[in-house]
PLY file of the C-alpha trace (Angstrom):
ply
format ascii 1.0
element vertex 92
property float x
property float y
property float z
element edge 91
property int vertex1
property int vertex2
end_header
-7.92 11.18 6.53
-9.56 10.42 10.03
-8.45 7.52 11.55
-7.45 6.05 15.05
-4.33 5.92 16.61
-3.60 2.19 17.78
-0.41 -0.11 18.74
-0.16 -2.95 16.18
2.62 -5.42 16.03
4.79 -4.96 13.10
4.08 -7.82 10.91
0.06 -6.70 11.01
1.65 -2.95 9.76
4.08 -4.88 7.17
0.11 -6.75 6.01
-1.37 -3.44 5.70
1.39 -2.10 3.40
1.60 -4.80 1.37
-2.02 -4.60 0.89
-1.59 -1.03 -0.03
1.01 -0.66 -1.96
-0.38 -3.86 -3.91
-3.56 -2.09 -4.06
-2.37 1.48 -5.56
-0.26 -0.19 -8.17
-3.32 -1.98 -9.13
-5.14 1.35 -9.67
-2.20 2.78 -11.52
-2.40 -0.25 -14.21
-6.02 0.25 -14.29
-5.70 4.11 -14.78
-3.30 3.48 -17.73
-6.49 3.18 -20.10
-8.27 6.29 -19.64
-4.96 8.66 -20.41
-3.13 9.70 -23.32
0.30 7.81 -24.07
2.42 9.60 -21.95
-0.07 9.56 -18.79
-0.23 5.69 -19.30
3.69 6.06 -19.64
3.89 7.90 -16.08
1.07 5.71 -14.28
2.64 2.77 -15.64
6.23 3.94 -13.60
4.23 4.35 -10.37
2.64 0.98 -10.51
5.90 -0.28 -11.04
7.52 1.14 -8.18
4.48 0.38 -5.92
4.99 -3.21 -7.15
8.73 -2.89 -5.90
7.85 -1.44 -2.43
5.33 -4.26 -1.97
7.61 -6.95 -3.09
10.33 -5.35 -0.57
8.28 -5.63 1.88
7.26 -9.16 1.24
10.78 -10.60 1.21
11.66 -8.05 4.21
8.45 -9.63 6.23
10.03 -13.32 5.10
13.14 -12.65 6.15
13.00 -10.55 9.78
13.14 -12.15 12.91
9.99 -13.50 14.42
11.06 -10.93 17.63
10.91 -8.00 15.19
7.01 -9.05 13.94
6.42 -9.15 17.24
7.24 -5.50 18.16
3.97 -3.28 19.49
4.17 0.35 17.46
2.19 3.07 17.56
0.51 3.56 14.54
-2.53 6.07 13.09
-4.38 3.88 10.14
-7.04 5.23 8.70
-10.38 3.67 9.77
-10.82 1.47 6.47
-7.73 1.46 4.62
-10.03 -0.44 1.65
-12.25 2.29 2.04
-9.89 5.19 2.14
-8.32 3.90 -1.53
-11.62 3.13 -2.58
-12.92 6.78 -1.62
-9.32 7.99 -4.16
-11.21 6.08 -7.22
-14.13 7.49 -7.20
-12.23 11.17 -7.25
-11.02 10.23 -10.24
0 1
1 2
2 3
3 4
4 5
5 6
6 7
7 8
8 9
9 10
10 11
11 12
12 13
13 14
14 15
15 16
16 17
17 18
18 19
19 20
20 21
21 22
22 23
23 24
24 25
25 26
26 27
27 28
28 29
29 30
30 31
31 32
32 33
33 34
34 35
35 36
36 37
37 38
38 39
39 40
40 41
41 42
42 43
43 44
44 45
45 46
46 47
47 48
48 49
49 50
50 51
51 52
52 53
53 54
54 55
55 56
56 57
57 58
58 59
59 60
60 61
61 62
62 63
63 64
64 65
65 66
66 67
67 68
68 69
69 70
70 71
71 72
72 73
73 74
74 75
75 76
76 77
77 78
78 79
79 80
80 81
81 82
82 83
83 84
84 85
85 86
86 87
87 88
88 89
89 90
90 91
């Protein structure tokens, strides 16, 4: 994964793992159909859990101080994060 390293405030970060996580449990649903029952049993458990780590986040985002948002970090994103999980889909 190339990407560039950049300083984002936090509550862009918290947006882009929302988006993510929101994203990947997404895919797992949509994955459920092309597996056999216990596959779809397995994918179904990680799009639940991604589900839970966005919804964390959410209420964590809703909840923090504005001062925390605010914080610069150093981050390394990939270029396209859309593009990244979009590359994963067409792997499988």
């Amino acid at each position: 994964m190339t990407g560039l390293t950049s300083f984002e405030n936090a509550a862009h970060v918290m947006e882009e793992l929302i988006a993510i996580h929101d994203h990947l449990a997404e895919l797992y649903q949509r994955l459920q159909e092309f597996t056999n029952p216990l596959g779809a049993l397995f994918l179904e458990q990680l799009s639940s859990r991604e589900k839970k780590q966005s919804d964390t986040l959410e209420r964590y985002e809703d909840s923090a101080p504005v001062k925390v948002l605010r914080t610069w970090i150093q981050i390394h994103f990939p270029d396209d994060p859309d593009k990244f999980l979009a590359a994963l889909e067409c792997k499988m």
